[in-house]
C-alpha positions in Angstrom: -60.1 11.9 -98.3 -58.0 13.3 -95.6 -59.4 16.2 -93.0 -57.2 18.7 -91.6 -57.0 19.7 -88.1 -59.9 22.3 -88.5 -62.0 19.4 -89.9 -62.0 21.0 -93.5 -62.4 18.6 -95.9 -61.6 20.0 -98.9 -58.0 20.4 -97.6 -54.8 18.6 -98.5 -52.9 16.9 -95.8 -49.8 15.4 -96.0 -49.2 13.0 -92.8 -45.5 12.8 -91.7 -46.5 10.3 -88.7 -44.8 7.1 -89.3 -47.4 4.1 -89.8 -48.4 2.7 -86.4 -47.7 -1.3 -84.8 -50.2 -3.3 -83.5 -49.4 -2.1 -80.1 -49.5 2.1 -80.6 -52.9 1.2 -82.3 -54.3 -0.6 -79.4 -53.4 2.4 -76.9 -54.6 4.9 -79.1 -57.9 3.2 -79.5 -57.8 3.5 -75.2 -57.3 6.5 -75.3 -59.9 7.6 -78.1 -62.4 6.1 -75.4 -61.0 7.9 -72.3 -63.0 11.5 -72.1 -60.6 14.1 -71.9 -59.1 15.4 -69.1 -57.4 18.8 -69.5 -57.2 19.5 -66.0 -54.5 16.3 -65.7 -53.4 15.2 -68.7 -51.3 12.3 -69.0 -50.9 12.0 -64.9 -54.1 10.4 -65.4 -52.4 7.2 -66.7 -50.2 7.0 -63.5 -50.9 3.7 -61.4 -52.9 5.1 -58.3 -54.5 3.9 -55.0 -57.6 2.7 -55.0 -58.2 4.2 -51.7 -60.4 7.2 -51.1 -58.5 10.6 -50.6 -60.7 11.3 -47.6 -61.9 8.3 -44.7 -64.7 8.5 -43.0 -63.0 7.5 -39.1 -58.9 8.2 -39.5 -56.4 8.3 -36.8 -55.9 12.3 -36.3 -52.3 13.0 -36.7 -52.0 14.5 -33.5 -53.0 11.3 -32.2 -50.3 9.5 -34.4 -47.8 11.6 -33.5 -48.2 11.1 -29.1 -48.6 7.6 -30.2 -45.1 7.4 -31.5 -43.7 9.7 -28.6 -44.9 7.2 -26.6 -43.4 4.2 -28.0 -39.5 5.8 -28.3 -39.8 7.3 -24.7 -41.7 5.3 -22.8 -41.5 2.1 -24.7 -45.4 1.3 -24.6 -46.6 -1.4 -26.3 -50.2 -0.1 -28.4 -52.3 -2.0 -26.0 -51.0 0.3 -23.2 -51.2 3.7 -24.9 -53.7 5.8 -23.0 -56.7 7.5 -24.0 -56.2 11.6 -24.2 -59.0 13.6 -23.2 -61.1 14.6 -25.9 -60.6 11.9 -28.4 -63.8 9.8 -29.3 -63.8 6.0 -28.3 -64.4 5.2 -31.8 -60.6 6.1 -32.9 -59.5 4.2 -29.6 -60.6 1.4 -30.5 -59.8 2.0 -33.8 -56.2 2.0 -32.4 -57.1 -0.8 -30.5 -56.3 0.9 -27.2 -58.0 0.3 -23.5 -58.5 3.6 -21.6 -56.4 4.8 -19.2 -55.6 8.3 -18.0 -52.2 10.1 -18.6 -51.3 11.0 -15.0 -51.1 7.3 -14.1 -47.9 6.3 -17.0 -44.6 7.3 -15.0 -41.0 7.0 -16.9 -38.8 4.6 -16.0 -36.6 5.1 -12.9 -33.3 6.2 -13.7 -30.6 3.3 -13.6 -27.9 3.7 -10.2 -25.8 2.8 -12.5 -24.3 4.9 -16.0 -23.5 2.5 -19.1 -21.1 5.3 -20.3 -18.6 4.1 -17.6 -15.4 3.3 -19.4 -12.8 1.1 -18.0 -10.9 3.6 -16.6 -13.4 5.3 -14.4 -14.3 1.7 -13.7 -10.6 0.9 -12.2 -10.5 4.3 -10.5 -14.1 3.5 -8.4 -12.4 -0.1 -7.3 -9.2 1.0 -6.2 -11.4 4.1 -4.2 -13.5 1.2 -2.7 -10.3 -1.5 -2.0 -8.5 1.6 -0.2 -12.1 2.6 1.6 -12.2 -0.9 3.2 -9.0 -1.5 4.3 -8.3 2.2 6.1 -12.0 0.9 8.0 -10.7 -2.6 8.7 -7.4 -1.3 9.3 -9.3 1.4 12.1 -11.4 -0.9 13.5 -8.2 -2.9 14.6 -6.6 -0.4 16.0 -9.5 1.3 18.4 -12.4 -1.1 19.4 -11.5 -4.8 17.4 -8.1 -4.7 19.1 -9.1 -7.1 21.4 -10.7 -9.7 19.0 -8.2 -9.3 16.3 -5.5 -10.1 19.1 -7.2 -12.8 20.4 -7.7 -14.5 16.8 -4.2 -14.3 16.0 -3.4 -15.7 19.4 -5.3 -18.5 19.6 -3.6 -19.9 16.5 -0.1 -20.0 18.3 1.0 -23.3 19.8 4.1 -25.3 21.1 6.0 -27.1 18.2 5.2 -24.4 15.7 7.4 -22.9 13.5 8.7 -19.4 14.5 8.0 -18.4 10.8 4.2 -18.9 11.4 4.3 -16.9 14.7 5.9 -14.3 12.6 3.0 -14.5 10.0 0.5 -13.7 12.3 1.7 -10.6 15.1 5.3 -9.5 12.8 8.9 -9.5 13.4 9.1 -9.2 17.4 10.3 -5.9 19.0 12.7 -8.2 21.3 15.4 -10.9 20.8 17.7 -12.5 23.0 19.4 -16.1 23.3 19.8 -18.3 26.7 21.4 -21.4 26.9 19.7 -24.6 28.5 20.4 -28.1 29.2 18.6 -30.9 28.0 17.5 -33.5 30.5 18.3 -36.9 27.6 21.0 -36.5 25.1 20.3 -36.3 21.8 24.1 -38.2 21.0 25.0 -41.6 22.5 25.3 -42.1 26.4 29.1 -41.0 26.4 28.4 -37.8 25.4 29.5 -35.1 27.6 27.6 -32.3 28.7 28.5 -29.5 26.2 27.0 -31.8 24.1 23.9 -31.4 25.8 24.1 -28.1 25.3 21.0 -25.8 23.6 20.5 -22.3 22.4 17.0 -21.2 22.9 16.0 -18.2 21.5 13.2 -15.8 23.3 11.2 -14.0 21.4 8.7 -10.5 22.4 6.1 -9.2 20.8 4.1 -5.7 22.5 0.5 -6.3 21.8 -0.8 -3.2 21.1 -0.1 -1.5 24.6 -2.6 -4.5 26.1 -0.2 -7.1 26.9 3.1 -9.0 25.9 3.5 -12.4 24.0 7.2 -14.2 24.5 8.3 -17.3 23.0 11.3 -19.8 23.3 12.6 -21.5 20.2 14.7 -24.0 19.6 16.0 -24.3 15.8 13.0 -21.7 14.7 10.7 -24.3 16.3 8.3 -22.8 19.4 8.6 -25.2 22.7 7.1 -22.2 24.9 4.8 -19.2 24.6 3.7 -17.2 27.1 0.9 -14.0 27.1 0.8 -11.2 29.8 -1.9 -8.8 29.7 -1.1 -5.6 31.4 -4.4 -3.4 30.5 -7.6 -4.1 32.6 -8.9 -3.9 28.5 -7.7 -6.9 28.0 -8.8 -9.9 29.8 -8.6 -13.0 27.6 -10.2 -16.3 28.5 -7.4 -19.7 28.9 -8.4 -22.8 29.1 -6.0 -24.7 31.9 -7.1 -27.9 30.7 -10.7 -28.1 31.6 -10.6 -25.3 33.7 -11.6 -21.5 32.1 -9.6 -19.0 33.5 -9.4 -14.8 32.8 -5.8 -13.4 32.9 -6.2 -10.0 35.2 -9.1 -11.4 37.2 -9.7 -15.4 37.9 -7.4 -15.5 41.2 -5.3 -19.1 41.9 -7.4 -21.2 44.1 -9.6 -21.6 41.4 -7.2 -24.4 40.3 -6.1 -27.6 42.4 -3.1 -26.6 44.7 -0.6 -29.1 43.3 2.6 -27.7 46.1 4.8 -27.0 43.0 5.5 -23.5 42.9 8.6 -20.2 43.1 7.9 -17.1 44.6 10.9 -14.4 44.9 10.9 -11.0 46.2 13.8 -8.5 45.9 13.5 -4.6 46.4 11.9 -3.8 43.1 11.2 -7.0 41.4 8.9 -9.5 42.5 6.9 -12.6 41.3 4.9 -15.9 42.1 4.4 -19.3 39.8 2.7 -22.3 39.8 3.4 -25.3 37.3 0.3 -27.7 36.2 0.5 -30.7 34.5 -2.7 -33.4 33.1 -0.6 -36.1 31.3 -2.5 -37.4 28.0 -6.0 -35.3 28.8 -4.0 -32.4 28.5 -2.1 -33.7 25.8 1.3 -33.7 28.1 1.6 -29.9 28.5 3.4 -27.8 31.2 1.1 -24.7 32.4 2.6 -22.3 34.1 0.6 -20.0 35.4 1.8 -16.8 37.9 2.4 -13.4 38.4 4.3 -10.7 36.5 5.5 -7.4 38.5 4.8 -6.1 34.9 1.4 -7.5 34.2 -2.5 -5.9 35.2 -3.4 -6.4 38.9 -0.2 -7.7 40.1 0.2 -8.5 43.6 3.5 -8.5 45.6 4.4 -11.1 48.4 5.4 -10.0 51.8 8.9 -11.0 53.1 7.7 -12.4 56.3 5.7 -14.8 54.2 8.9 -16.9 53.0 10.1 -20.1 54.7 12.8 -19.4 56.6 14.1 -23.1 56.4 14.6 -22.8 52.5 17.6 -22.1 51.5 16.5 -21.1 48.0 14.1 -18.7 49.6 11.4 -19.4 47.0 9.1 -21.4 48.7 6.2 -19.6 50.9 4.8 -20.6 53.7 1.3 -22.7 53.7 -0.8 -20.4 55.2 0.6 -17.3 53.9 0.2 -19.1 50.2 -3.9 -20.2 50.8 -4.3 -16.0 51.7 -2.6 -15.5 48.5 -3.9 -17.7 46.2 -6.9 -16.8 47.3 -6.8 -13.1 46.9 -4.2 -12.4 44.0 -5.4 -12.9 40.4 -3.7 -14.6 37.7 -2.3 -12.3 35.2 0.5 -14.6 32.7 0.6 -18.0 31.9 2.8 -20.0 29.5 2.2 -23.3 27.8 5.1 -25.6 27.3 5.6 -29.3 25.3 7.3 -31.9 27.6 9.7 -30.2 29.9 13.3 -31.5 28.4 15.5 -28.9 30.1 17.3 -29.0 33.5 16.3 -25.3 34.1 12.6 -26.0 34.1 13.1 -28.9 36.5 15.3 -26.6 39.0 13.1 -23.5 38.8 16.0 -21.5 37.1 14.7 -21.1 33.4 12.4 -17.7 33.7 15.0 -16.0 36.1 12.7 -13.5 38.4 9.8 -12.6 35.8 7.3 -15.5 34.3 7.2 -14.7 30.7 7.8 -11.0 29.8 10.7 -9.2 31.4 10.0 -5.8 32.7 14.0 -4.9 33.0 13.7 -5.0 29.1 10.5 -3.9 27.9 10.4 -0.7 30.3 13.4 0.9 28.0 10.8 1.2 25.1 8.0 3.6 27.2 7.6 6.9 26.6 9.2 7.8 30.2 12.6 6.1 28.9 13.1 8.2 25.5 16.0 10.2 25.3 14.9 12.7 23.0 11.8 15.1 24.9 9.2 16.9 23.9 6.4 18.6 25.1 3.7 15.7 24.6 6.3 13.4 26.5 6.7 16.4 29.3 2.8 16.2 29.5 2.6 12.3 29.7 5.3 13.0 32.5 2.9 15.2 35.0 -0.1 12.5 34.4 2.1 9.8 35.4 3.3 11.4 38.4 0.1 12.7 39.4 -1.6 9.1 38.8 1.2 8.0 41.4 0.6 10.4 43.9 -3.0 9.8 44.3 -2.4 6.0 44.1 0.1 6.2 47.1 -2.3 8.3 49.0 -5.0 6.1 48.4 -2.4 3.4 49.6 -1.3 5.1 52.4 -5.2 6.1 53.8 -5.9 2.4 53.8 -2.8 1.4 55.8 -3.5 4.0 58.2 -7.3 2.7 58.5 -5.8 -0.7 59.0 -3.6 0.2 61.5 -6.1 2.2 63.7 -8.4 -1.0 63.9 -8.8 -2.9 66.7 -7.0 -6.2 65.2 -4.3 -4.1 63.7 -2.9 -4.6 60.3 -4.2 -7.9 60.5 -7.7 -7.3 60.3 -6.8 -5.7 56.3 -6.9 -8.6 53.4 -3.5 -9.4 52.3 -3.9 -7.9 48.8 -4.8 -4.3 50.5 -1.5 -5.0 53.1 1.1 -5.8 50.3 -0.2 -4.2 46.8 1.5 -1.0 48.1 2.2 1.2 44.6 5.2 2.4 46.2 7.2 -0.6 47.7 10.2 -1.5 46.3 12.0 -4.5 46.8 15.9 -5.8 46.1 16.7 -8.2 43.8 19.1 -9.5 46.0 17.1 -11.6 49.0 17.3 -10.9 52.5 17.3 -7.1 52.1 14.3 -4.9 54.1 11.1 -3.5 52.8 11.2 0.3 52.5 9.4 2.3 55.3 5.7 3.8 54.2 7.0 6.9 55.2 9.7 6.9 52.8 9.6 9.7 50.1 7.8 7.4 47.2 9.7 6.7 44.3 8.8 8.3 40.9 8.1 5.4 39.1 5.9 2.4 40.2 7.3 -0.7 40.8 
């Protein structure tokens, strides 16, 4: 007997449900034991946690939340997160946390550096810093490093060197001319003649930055000389004259043995004094030449009355007269020379009337010489003039002081009787000095 769905069962049903497999029928008998659940349905089937909705001690999501604002920002590790005020201990060490107040966690310092650089901001920052530190090194050689940066490049210069090295180091020199010389052995057999003997030497000048002059001879591009006058009391290298230090511009003559070879020569406006110095092997057979330059710093002229008369040459002082001097007058140019193989050097002829530079062709270059003017040059003009004047006067006080004493000129040191700003001499010997009371000339001499 079948039963309808009112539970009548007197009624007729006719099932149209398909018979049922071993499967449906197992589920079905589940589910006849399964109370019913109106309120969900068939969602009750659905796999589910077996975890309470509610727990008794959870994390608050507040607290989850700072928790991961603190790991992306700050990148704290959860050992390290710090304990807010007003959460219980339990949920910190339920988070596993130590306590530690908020005030005392800092971000990290900003890098000096940006990772967004890209190449070409990177190329601009090291051409800015290349150009940065060159103008500086380029500033400091022109104003206070002059000195040492001059010095350096000087003490690399020696004889036998090639002129291309010199040029290396100081640039193409202002100056050129050629002289011929002699050689004292032919380089050809015995019957050679002497135009055989015959050399071109080629001299060389370089300004040094308004603080002296360097010269050199060559012979085939290959330095046998080099000299250095200083003419700014700025510039006072140190030489070594063998084992002897000496300053140029200050360390006077009789620091060094008297060895009687030396040329003086005296005209009306040029005027100069040498000695020659020679060791042998300790000095590794150099020539020093050591002197004074009419051009140089602290130059000091001879008198005429202080040449031998008996020298025909008039270049040789007398003793006396040359002690006072070496003692008084400092040294302000010396040249260094390999083995002397010329004629000249052995007959005093070879540096003409000046010992290294020569004033006759460096003086064209000043500002006084220019041809075209201008007001700076006109201004440069008064200084000099008034620098002149008040060195004559000067002068001219202390010859009168001399003079009025009761040894006469005598009792004045040689330096203060000679070193007049305004003497001029002749090139040509045997010609007077010019009378102190001569209207002074407007350039020094």
């Amino acid at each position: 007997m079948a039963l309808d769905r009112h539970g009548d069962p007197g009624a007729e049903v006719q099932s149209t449900t398909p018979p049922l497999d071993r499967e449906a029928r197992r589920r079905l008998a589940v589910i006849r034991l399964v109370p019913p659940l109106p309120a969900e349905g068939v969602e009750r089937l659905r796999h589910r946690s077996r975890a309470p909705k509610t727990s008794p001690k959870p994390t608050q999501v507040e607290v989850v939340g700072k928790i991961i604002f603190l790991r992306q920002n700050y990148h704290i590790v959860a050992g390290e997160i710090a304990m807010y005020p007003g959460q219980p201990a339990s949920q910190s060490a339920a988070c596993r946390t130590r306590v530690r107040h908020p005030s005392a966690m800092k971000p990290d310092p900003e890098p000096w550096y940006s990772t967004t650089l890209n190449v070409w901001t990177l190329a601009g920052v090291l051409v800015a810093s290349w150009t940065l530190v060159k103008t500086i090194n380029e500033g400091w050689r022109r104003t206070i490093g002059r000195r040492r940066y001059l010095t350096t490049r000087l003490r690399k210069i020696a004889p036998r060197v090639r002129h291309d090295y010199v040029e290396s180091l100081l640039g193409s020199p202002k100056w050129q001319s050629m002289m011929e010389c002699t050689r004292l052995t032919a380089a050809e057999p015995e019957e050679a003649d002497d135009n055989d003997r015959k050399v071109e030497i080629t001299v060389r000048t370089w300004p040094l930055s308004r603080l002296g002059y360097l010269v050199t001879w060559s012979e085939d591009d290959i330095v046998v000389m080099y000299g250095i006058t200083t003419t700014s009391w700025w510039y006072r290298p140190r030489v070594l004259v063998d084992q002897t230090q000496i300053r140029l511009g200050k360390t006077v003559f009789a620091v060094l043995n008297d060895t009687g070879e030396h040329r003086a020569w005296l005209g009306n406006r040029r005027f100069g004094y040498l000695e020659s110095h020679y060791f042998g092997n300790p000095g590794a057979y150099r020539w020093w030449y050591v002197g004074v330059n009419d051009i140089g710093y602290n130059a000091v002229p001879l008198s005429l009355d202080w040449f031998d008369d008996e020298d025909d040459s008039r270049t040789r002082v007398l003793p006396d007269r040359r002690d006072a001097y070496r003692a008084s007058a400092p040294i302000n140019t010396v040249v260094v020379s390999s083995t002397a193989l010329y004629e000249e050097l052995q007959d005093g002829s070879f540096f003409g009337i000046s010992l290294g530079v020569d004033q006759d062709l460096v003086r064209l270059a000043d500002p006084e010489f220019h041809v075209l003017d201008s007001r700076i040059s006109r201004a440069q003009r008064r200084i000099r003039e008034w620098r002149w004047r008040l060195n004559y006067r000067r002068w001219e006080k202390k010859q009168r002081s001399c003079k009025t004493g009761d040894g006469g000129a005598d009792d004045c040191r040689p330096e203060e009787t000679m070193a007049c700003p305004a003497r001029k001499y002749d090139s040509e010997p045997g010609l007077q000095l010019l009378h102190v009371g001569q209207r002074p000339p407007r350039r020094l001499g």
